[in-house]
N, C-alpha and C positions, 0 to 999 in steps of 0.2 A: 460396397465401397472398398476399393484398395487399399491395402496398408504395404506402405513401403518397410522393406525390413534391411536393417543395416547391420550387419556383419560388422564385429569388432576383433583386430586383428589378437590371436593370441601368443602368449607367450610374452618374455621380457623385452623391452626394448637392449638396444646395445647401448644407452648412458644408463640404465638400470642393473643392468649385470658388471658392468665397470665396478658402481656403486657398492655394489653389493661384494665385491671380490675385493674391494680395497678395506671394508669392514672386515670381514674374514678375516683378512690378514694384520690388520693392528689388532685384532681379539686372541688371533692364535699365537701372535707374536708377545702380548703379556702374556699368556699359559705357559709357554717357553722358558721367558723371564721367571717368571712365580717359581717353575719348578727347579729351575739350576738354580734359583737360591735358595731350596729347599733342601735339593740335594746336598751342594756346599755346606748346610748347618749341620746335617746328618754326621757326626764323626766316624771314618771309614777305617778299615787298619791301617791303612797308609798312614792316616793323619791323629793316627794316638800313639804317647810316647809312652812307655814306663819309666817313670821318676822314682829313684830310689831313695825317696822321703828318709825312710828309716823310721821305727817304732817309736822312736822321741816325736819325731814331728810327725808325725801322722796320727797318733794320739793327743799331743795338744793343738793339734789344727781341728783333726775332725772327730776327734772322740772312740778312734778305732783303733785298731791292732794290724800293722802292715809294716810291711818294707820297703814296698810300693806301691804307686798312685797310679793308671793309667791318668791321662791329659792331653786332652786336643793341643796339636800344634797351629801355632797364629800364623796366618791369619783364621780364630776360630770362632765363627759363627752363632755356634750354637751356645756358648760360654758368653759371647755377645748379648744374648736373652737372658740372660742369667746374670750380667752384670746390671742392664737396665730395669729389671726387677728388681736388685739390690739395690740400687739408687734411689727409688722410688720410697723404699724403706727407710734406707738413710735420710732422706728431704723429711719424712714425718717422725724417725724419731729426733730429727735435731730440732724439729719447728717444734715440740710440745718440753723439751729440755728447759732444764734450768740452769744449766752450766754443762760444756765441752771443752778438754781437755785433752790435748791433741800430746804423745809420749814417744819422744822415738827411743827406738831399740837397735841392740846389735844381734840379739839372738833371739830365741824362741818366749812367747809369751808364756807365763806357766802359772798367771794370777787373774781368774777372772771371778771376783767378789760380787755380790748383788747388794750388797752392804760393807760400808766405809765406819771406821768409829770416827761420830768428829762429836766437839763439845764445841759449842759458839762462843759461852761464856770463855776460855782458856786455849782454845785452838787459833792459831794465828790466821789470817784472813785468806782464802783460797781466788788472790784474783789476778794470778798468774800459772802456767802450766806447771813452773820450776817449783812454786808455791804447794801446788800438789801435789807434785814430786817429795817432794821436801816432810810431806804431810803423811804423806802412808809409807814412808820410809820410818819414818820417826813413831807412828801410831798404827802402823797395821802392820807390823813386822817382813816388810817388805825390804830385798835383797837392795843394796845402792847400785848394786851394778845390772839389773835387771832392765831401769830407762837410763837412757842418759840424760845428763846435766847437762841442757844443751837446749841454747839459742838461737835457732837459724840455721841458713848456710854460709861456708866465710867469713867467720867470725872467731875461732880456736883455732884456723889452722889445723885442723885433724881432719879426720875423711866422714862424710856426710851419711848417717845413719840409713840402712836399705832398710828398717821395719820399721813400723809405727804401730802402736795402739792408740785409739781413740776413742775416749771414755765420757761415755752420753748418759749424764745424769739427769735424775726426773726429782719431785715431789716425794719427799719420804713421810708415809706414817709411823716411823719407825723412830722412838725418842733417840737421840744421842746417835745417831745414825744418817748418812749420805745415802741415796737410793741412787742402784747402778741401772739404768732401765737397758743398757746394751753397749758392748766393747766393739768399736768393729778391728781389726788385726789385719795388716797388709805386711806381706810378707813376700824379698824377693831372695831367692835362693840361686847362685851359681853352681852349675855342674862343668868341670874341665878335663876329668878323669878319663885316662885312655879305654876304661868299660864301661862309660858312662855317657850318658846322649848330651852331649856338647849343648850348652843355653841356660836359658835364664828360668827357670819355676817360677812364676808369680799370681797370689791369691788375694782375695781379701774375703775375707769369712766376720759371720756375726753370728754374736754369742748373746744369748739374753735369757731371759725365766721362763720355765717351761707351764704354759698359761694355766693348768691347776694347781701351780706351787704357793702356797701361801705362807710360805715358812723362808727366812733364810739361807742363801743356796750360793753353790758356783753355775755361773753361767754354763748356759748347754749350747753347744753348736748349732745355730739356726737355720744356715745356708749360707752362700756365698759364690765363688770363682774362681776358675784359677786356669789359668794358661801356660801353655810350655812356649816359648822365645827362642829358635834357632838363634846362632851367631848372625851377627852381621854380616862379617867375613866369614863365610864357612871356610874351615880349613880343621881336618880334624886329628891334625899333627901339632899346630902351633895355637895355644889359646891367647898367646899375646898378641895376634892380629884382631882379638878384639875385646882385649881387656877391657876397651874403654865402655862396654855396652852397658848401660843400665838403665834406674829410674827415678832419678834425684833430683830434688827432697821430693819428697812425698810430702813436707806441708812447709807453711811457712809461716811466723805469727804474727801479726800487725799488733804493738802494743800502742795505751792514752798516749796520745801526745802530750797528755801533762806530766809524764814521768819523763821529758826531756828535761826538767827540773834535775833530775838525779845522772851525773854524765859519769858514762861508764867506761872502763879500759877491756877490752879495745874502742874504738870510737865507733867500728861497722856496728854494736849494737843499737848505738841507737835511730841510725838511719830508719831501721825498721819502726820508731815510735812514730805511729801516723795514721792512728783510729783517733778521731776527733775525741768521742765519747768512750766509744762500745769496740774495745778490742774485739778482734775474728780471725780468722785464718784462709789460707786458699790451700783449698789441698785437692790431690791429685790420686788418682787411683789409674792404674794400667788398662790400657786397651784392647783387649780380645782382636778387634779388626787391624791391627798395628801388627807389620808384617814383622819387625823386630824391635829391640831397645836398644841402634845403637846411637852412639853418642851424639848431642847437639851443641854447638859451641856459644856460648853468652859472649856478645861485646860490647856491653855496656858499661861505662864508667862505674869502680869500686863503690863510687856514695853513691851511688843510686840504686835502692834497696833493690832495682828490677835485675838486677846483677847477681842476685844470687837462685831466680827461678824464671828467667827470660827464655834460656833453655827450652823450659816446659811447653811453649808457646806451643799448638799444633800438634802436640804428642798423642793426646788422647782427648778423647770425650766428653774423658768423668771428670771436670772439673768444678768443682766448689767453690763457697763463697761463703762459711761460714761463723754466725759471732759467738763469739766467747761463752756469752751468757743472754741467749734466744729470749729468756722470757723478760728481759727486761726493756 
């Protein structure tokens, strides 16, 4: 008996090799992608600055002995992974707090305590930031001029604080004592010096207990960020084409609305009373992916508290949303 035998044609068809070439190329074309964004994180010599910190700030920032900092210029990548990590930090130590305490500054942080003396029975109630303020001036031998006495933005009429400390207290087993479980410190520094690389230095670093201490301590340097800011305007003759660049406020604090009860001079404070229950704050931390910090303009009517951080809108990433006193 005959067997018929049927030849099968080989090789691809021509809609199979289309197929197959149109794969190739979206696969090879993410490898592409993947890697110029890898390279782009990699910091190169082009794109690191030396910042002439100085041995003051380079030791209360990071614990070292320098004059200066190398620091990626923004838009920087790889300080990008380094901020989102810190964030992530920041979201758990404020969710397991018991109270945040948000401090602006003019200058360099040079207090980072892991213990407060407070007495409940005779110490006055801590359930404002100024309250604070007011508390470890008076009882932890703390400088007045180290935060300022200050409410907002637009409000004094004075110029809007570039630093902050933000003090994230926990559960103390420590009698007669506040537990610091971590400070985090944002710091923006201008450089406009004819030897100096024109722009903004800006960090935020955290400090907290180093995990075998079981003894009362100053905070240690945990990790953090920090990016260098060309000008807006480059121009590296005239720093006044872009005085206006920066990164302000960095927070802002929604207090009860039952303390409209108590009407204060100026009247812009109290716009801000407008936490039903549980005062909080929105705060802000600088953008790595942010090609600079310059200026954005607010045009929203004075009583409306969005008038003093409308601004912010759009600037960066990192923004917050947090309450006063978490564990309540």
């Amino acid at each position: 008996m005959n067997r018929r035998v049927v030849h099968q044609p080989g090789g691809f068809t021509s809609v199979e090799l289309l197929l197959v070439l149109a794969l190739s190329a979206v696969i090879l074309g993410g490898a592409v992608v993947s890697y110029g964004t890898l390279m782009r994180s990699q910091p190169s010599a082009s794109s690191m600055v030396a910042v002439p910190l100085g041995v003051t700030r380079t030791q209360a920032f990071y614990g070292t002995v320098s004059t200066t900092v190398d620091v990626g210029m923004a838009p920087q990548y790889g300080a990008l992974s380094l901020a989102e990590e810190l964030r992530e930090q920041f979201l758990a130590d404020t969710l397991s707090a018991t109270a945040v305490y948000c401090l602006p500054r003019d200058g360099i942080n040079t207090w980072k305590p892991s213990l407060i003396a407070y007495n409940p029975s005779t110490d006055d109630e801590l359930d404002t930031p100024q309250k604070f303020r007011a508390h470890i001036v008076a009882h932890a031998g703390v400088s007045a001029s180290l935060y300022r006495d200050y409410r907002n933005p637009l409000n004094d009429g004075v110029a809007v604080p570039q630093n902050a400390s933000i003090f994230v207290l926990g559960y103390s087993k420590y009698s007669g004592y506040l537990k610091v479980n971590a400070i985090y410190d944002i710091d923006l520094i201008r450089f406009t010096g004819v030897t100096e690389p024109n722009g903004i230095h800006a960090s935020v670093k955290r400090y907290a207990s180093v995990a075998a201490s079981t003894t009362p301590s100053t905070l240690s340097y945990m990790g953090g960020y920090d990016v260098f800011f060309p000008p807006s305007i480059p121009s590296p003759t005239n720093a006044a084409q872009w005085s206006t660049d920066g990164f302000a406020p960095l927070f802002v604090t929604f207090e009860r609305a039952s303390r409209l009860a108590l009407r204060e001079t100026p009247s812009t404070i109290d716009r801000f009373k407008r936490a039903y229950e549980r005062p909080f704050y929105f705060i802000w931390w600088p953008d790595p992916s942010a090609r600079h910090l310059g200026a954005v303009t607010s045009t929203l009517a004075t009583t409306d508290p969005r008038q003093a951080y409308n601004q912010m809108a759009g600037r960066s990433a990192f923004m917050f949303t947090v309450p006063m006193f978490p564990a309540l």
